[in-house]
VOGU-3710 file (C-alpha; in Angstrom, 3 decimals, decimal comma):
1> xxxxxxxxxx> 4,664/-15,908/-16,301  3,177/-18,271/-13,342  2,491/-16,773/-10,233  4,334/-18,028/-7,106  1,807/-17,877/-4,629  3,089/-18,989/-0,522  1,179/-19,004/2,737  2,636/-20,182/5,917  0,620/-20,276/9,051  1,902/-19,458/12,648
11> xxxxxxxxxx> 1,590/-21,205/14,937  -0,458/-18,820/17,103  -2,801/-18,742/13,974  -2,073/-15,741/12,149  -1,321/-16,224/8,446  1,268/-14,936/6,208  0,737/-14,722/2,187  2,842/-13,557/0,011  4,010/-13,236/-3,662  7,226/-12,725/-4,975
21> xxxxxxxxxx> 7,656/-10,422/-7,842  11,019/-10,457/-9,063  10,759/-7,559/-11,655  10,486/-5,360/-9,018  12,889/-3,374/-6,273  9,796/-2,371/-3,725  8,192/-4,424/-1,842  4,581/-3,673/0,145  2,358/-5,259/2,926  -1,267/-4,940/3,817
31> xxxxxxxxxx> -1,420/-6,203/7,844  -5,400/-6,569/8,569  -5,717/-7,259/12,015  -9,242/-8,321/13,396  -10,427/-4,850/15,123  -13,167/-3,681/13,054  -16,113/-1,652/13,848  -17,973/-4,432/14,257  -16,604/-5,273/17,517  -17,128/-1,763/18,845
41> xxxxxxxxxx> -18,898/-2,205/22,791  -22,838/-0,445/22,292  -22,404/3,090/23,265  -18,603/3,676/22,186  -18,896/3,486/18,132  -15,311/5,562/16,802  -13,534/3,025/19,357  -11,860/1,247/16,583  -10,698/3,996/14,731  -9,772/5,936/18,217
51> xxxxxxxxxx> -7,595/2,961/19,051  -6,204/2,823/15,359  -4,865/6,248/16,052  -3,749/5,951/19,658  -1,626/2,475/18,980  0,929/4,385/16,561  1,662/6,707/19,229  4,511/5,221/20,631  5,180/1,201/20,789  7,988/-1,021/21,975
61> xxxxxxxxxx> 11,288/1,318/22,604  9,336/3,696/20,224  7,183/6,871/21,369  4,899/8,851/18,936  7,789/10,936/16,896  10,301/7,867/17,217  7,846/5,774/15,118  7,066/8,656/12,610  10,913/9,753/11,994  11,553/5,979/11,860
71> xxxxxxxxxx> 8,946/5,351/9,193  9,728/9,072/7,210  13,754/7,775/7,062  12,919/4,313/5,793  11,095/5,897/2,695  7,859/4,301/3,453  4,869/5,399/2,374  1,561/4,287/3,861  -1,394/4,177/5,634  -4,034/2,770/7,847
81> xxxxxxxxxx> -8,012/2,641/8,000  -10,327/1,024/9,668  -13,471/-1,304/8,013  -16,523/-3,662/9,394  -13,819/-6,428/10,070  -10,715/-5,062/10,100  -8,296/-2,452/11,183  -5,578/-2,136/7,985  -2,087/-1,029/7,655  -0,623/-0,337/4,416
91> xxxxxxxxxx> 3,438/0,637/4,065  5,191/0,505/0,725  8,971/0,709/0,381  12,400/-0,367/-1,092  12,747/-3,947/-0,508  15,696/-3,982/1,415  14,540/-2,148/4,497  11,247/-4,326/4,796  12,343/-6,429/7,788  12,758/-2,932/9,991
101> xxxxxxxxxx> 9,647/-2,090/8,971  8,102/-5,365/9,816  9,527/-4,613/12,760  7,899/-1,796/13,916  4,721/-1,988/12,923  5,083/-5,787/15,103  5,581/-3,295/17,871  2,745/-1,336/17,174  0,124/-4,061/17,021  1,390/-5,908/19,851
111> xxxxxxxxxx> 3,556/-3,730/21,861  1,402/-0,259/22,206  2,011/2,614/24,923  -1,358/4,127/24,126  -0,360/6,846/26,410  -2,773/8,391/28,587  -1,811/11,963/27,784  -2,393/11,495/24,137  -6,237/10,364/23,809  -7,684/13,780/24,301
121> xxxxxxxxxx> -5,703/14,690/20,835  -6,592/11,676/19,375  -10,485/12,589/20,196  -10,175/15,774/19,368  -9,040/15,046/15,839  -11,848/12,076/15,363  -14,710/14,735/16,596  -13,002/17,544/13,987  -13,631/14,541/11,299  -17,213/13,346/12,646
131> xxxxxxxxxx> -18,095/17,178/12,206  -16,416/17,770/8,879  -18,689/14,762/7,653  -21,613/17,539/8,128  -20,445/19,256/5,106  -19,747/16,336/2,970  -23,562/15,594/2,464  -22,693/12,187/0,088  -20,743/10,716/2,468  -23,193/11,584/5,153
141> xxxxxxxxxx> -26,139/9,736/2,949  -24,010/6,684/1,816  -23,050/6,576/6,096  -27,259/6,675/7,271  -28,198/4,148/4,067  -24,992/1,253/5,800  -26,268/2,198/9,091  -29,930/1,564/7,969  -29,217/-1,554/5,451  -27,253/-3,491/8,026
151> xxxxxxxxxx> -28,289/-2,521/11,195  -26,013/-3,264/14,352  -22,936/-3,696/14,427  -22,235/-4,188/10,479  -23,827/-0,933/9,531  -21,163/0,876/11,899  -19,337/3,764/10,261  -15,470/3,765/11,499  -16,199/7,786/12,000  -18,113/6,636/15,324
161> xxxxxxxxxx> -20,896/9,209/16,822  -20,032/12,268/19,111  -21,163/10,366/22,771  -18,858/7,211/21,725  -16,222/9,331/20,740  -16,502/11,286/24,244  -17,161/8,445/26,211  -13,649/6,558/25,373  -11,405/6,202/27,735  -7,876/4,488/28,057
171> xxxxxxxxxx> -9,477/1,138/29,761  -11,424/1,165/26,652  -8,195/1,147/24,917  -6,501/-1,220/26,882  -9,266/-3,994/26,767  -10,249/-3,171/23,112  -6,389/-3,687/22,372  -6,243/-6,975/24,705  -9,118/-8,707/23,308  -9,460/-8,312/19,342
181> xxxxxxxxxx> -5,387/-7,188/18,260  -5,107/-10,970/18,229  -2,873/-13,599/15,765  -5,772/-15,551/15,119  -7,505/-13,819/12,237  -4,668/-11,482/11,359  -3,899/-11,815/7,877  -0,361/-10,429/6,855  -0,142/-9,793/3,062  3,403/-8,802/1,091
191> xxxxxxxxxx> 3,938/-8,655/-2,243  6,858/-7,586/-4,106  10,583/-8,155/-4,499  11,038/-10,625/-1,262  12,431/-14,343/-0,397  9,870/-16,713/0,657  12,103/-18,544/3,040  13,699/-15,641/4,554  9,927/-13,991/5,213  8,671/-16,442/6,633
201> xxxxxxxxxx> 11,769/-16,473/9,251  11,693/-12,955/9,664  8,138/-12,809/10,532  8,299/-15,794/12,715  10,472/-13,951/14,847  8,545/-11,125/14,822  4,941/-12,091/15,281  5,277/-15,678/16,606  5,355/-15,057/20,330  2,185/-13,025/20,142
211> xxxxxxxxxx> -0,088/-14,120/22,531  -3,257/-15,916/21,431  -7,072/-14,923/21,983  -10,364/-15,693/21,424  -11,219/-15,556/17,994  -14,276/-14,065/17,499  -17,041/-15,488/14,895  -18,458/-13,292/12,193  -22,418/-12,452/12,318  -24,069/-13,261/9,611
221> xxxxxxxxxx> -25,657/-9,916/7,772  -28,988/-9,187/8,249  -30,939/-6,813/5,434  -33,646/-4,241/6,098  -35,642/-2,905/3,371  -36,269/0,689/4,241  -36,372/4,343/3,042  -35,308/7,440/5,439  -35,695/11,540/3,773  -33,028/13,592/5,948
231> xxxxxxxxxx> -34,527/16,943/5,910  -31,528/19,231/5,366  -31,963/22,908/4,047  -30,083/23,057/0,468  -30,338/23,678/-3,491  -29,338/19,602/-3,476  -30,644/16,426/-3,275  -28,432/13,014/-2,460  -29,660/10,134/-3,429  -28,467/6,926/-2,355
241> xxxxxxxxxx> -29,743/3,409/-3,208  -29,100/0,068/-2,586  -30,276/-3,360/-3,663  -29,716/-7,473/-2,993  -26,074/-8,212/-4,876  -23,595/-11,039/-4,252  -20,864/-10,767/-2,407  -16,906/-11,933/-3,398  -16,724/-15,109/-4,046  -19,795/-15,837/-5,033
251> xxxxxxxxxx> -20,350/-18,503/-7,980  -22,254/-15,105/-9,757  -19,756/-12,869/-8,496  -18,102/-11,782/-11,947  -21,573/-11,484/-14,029  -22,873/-9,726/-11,647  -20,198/-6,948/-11,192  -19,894/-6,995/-14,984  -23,515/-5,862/-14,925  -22,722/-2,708/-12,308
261> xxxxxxxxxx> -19,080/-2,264/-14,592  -21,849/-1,770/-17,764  -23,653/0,807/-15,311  -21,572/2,790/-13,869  -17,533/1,868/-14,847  -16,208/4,525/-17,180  -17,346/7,459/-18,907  -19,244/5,385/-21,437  -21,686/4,012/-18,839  -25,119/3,806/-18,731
271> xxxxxxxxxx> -25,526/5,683/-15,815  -23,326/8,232/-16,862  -24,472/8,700/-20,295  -28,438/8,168/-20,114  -28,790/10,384/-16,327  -25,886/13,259/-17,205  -24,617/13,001/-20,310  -28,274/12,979/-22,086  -30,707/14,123/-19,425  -27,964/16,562/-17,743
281> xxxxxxxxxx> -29,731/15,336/-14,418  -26,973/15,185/-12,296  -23,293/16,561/-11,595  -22,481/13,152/-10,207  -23,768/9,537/-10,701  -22,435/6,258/-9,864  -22,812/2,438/-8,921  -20,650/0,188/-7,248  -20,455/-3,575/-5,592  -20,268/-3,807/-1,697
291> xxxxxxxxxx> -19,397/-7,168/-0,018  -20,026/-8,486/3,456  -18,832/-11,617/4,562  -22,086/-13,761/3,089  -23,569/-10,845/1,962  -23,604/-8,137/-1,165  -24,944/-5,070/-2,589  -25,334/-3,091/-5,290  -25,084/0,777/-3,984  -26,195/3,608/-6,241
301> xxxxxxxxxx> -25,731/7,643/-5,678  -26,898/10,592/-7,685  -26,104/14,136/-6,471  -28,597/16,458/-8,279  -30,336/19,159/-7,879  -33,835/19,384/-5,886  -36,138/20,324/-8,908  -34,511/17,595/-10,887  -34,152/15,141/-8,326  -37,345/13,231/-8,820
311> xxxxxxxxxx> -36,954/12,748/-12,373  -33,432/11,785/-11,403  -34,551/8,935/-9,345  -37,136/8,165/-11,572  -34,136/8,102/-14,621  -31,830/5,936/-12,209  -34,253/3,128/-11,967  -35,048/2,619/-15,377  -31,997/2,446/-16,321  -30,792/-0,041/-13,444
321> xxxxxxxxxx> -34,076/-1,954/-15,329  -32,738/-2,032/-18,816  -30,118/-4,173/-18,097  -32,607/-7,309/-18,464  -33,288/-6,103/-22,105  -30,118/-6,720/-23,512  -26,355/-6,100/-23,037  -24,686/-5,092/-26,166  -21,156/-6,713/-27,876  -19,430/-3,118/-27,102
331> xxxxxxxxxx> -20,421/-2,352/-23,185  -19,112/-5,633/-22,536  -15,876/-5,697/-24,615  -15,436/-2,157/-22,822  -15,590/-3,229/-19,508  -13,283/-6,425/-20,387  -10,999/-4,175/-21,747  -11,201/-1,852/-18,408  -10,947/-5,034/-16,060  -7,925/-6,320/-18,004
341> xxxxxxxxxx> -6,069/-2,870/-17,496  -6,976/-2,911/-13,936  -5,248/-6,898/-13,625  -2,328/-5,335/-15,546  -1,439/-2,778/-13,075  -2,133/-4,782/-10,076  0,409/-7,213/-11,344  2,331/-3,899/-11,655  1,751/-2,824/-7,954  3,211/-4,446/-5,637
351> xxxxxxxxxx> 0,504/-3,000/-3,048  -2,071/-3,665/-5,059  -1,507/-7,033/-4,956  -0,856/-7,018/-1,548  -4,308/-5,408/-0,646  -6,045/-7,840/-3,240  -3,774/-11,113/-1,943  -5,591/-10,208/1,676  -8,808/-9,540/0,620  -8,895/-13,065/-1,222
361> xxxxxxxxxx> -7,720/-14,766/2,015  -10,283/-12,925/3,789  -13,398/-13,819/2,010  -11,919/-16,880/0,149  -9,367/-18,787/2,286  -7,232/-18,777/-0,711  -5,396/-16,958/-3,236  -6,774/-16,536/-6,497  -4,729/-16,184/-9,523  -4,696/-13,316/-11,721
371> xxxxxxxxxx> -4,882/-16,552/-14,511  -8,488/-17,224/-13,200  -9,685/-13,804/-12,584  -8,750/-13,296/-16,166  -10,868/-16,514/-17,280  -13,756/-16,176/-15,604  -14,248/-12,346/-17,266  -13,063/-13,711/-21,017  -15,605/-16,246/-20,472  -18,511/-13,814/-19,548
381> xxxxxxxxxx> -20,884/-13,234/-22,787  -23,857/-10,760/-23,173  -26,636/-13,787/-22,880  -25,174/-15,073/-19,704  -25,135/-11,568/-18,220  -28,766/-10,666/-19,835  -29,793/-13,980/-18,240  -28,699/-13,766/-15,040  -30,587/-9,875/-14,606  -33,748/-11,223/-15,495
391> xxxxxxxxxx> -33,210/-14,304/-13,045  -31,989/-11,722/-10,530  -34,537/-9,010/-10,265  -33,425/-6,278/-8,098  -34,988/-6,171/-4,810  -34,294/-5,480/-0,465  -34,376/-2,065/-1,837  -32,770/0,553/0,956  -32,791/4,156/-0,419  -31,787/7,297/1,771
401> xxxxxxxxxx> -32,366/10,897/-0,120  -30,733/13,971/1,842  -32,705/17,323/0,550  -35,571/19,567/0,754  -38,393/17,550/-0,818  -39,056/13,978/0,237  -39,205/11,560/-2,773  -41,552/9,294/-4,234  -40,018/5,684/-4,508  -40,557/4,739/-8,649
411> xxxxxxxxx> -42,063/1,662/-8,969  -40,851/-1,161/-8,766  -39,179/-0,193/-5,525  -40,755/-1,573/-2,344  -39,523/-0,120/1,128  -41,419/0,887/3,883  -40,392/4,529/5,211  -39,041/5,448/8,747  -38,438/8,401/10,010
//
C-alpha cells in the first residue's frame, strides 16, 4: 500500500509531519523541541533535563496534578527524554482524544508555570538519578567515552553533574525556556489514524501564535582519539569502544550498519558468538551505530570479568577486523530478515513511525519511505559490504575501560591515554 506522507510548515517555522494510517484506531506524536544538552550554559550541565521536568509541572490553566489526571483520563501513555539536540515528548492514545492532548502538551511547551516551589523536588530527584548512575558502571563508561569522544557541548550527558544540578535556579529556567522552547526547529511528528486537513487546522490553532526566536545553528562534531582507565575497586571490567562510522543519511549509511547488524544484531552475531558464546569471555557484549548531525560512530561494550578482560579486548578487536575477510550469504540474509521485521512493525506502530518520521526530518529534511528503506537493504550484497570494510578501516579510536587493571590497547588501535 503507498504511503501518504504530509508536511505543512507554520508560519512561525515549526513543522508538522504526519502519516495517516487508516488500519489503525490510535494515533501517536513525537514533539522534539530544540532544548538539548547541547545548549546547556558552561557550569549548569542537567539544565535541560531539570527544565524537562519542571515544564510539566503545571502549564496554561493546568498545575502539576491537573496535567497528570488530565493525561491518566485520556488513556495516554507516554514519555519524555532529553538528547544532544532535543528535548522529546512521546504520548500514544485513541485517536479521538488527540486534539486535547495536543492541547496540553501546547501548554506545556509554551505556556509553563515552572513554579518556584517545585525545583528543589525536581533537583532532588535528578541528583537521586546522577548518584544511582554510580552503581550502573556501563552506563557510567558509555557516559565518560561521549564525554571524551565529543568533547563540549556534544559529549554532554542529559544526567548533568552534581554543581550544575545545584547551581540551577528558576532564572535559569525562565531564560533556558525563553530562548531555545522555540517554533523554529520544533519538529511535530503524528502518525496514526488522523485527517490531514483537520491536523493541520488543529495544530495551527494550537502552536501558530507561538512566538518566534533565534534559531540556533548546530556545531559541527569534533572527534578526539583518546583512552581514559577509571580506577574503580571491583571483580569487573567495562569496556567501551568507539570508532569513525557514518552518520544517518549518509550515502554508506545502510552498508555500514549492515556491517555492525552482522556484529552485534541478534543472538547469531559475531560478537556474541565468537566473545561469549565460544570464548565465554563476557556476560554481555554488544555494538551499535551512533549519529551526530555530520557525524557517526560505531560504539562497542563488553562487561567481563577483570582476569578475562584483556583477552576480551584483545577477542573484540579481531573480530571487529574480520569483517574485511568476508561476509557470508547467511549473516547477511539474517540481518535482512531482522531489518525487514523491524520495518514491519514500525508500519505496525503508530509511534514508531512517529519517532522514525522525526528523526528523518531531523537529519534528512525529508521523509523517507519505508519503500526505499526496504530497497536500499535488498540491494546490499556481501562484496559491497566486504568492500566497503576494507575501504573503511576502523580508526579515531576512543576506548574507556572501568576496572581494576588498566588495559593494553591491541594493535591496531591508536589513542593516546589521559588521565
Amino acid at each position: 500500500m503507498p504511503q501518504n506522507l504530509f508536511k505543512h510548515q507554520l508560519d512561525n517555522g515549526m513543522i508538522l509531519i504526519a502519516e495517516p494510517m487508516p488500519n489503525l484506531k490510535s494515533a501517536s506524536i513525537c514533539l522534539n523541541v530544540p532544548a538539548g544538552t547541547m545548549h546547556e550554559p558552561q557550569g549548569l550541565q542537567g539544565l535541560a533535563s531539570i527544565c524537562c521536568d519542571m515544564i510539566q509541572r503545571g502549564a496554561g490553566e493546568y498545575d502539576s496534578h491537573d496535567i497528570i489526571n488530565q493525561l491518566d483520563c485520556l488513556g495516554v501513555e507516554r514519555d519524555d527524554g532529553v538528547s544532544t539536540y532535543h528535548v522529546s515528548f512521546h504520548a500514544s492514545m485513541i485517536a479521538e482524544v488527540l486534539p486535547d492532548v495536543l492541547d496540553i502538551y501546547s501548554k506545556i511547551v509554551r505556556e509553563p508555570h515552572l513554579p518556584d516551589d517545585e525545583l528543589e523536588h525536581s533537583k532532588a530527584g535528578a541528583l537521586q538519578e546522577l548518584r544511582g548512575l554510580e552503581d550502573e558502571l556501563a552506563q557510567r563508561c558509555f557516559r565518560d567515552l561521549k564525554r571524551i569522544r565529543y568533547p563540549g557541548p556534544l559529549g554532554r550527558s542529559p544526567l548533568g553533574d552534581f554543581a550544575g544540578i545545584e547551581a540551577i535556579d528558576r532564572q535559569h529556567l525562565v531564560d533556558y525556556h525563553s530562548k531555545f522552547y522555540i517554533p523554529q526547529g520544533t519538529i511535530l511528528s503524528v502518525a496514526g489514524a488522523i485527517d490531514w486537513p483537520e491536523l493541520v487546522e488543529l495544530v495551527e490553532g494550537l502552536f501558530g501564535r507561538w512566538g518566534k526566536g533565534v534559531e540556533q545553528v548546530l556545531p559541527k562534531p569534533d572527534v578526539i582519539s583518546a583512552y581514559k582507565h577509571i580506577d574503580y575497586p571491583s571483580q569487573q571490567t567495562q569496556i567501551a569502544l568507539a570508532y569513525d562510522g557514518v552518520p544517518y543519511g549518509h550515502a554508506d549509511y545502510y552498508r555500514a550498519r549492515a556491517l555492525v547488524g552482522i556484529l552485534s544484531d541478534g543472538l547469531s552475531s559475531r560478537l556474541f558468538t565468537k566473545v561469549r558464546e565460544e570464548n565465554s569471555l563476557v556476560y554481555a557484549v554488544s555494538a551499535s551505530p551512533h549519529s551526530l548531525y555530520g557525524c557517526g560512530s560505531n560504539l562497542c561494550y563488553a562487561g567481563t570479568q577483570t582476569q578475562k578482560a584483556q583477552k576480551c579486548l584483545d577477542l573484540v578487536w579481531q573480530t571487529i577486523l574480520s569483517l574485511r575477510d568476508g561476509i557470508a550469504q547467511e549473516e547477511l540474509d539474517c540481518w535482512k530478515a531482522r531489518m525487514r521485521t523491524s520495518l514491519v512493525m514500525e508500519q505496525e506502530s503508530s509511534l514508531g513511525r512517529a519517532s522514525q518520521m522525526a528523526s528523518d526530518w531531523f537529519y534528512l529534511g525529508r521523509i523517507v519511505p519505508l519503500e526505499e528503506t526496504q530497497i536500499e537493504i535488498q540491494n546490499l550484497t556481501t562484496e559491497s559490504l566486504q568492500q566497503y570494510s576494507v575501504e573503511h578501516p576502523p580508526q579515531n579510536f576512543t576506548v574507556v575501560t572501568l576496572g581494576e587493571v588498566q588495559l593494553e590497547l591491541p594493535d591496531g588501535i591508536s589513542a593516546s591515554k589521559i588521565e
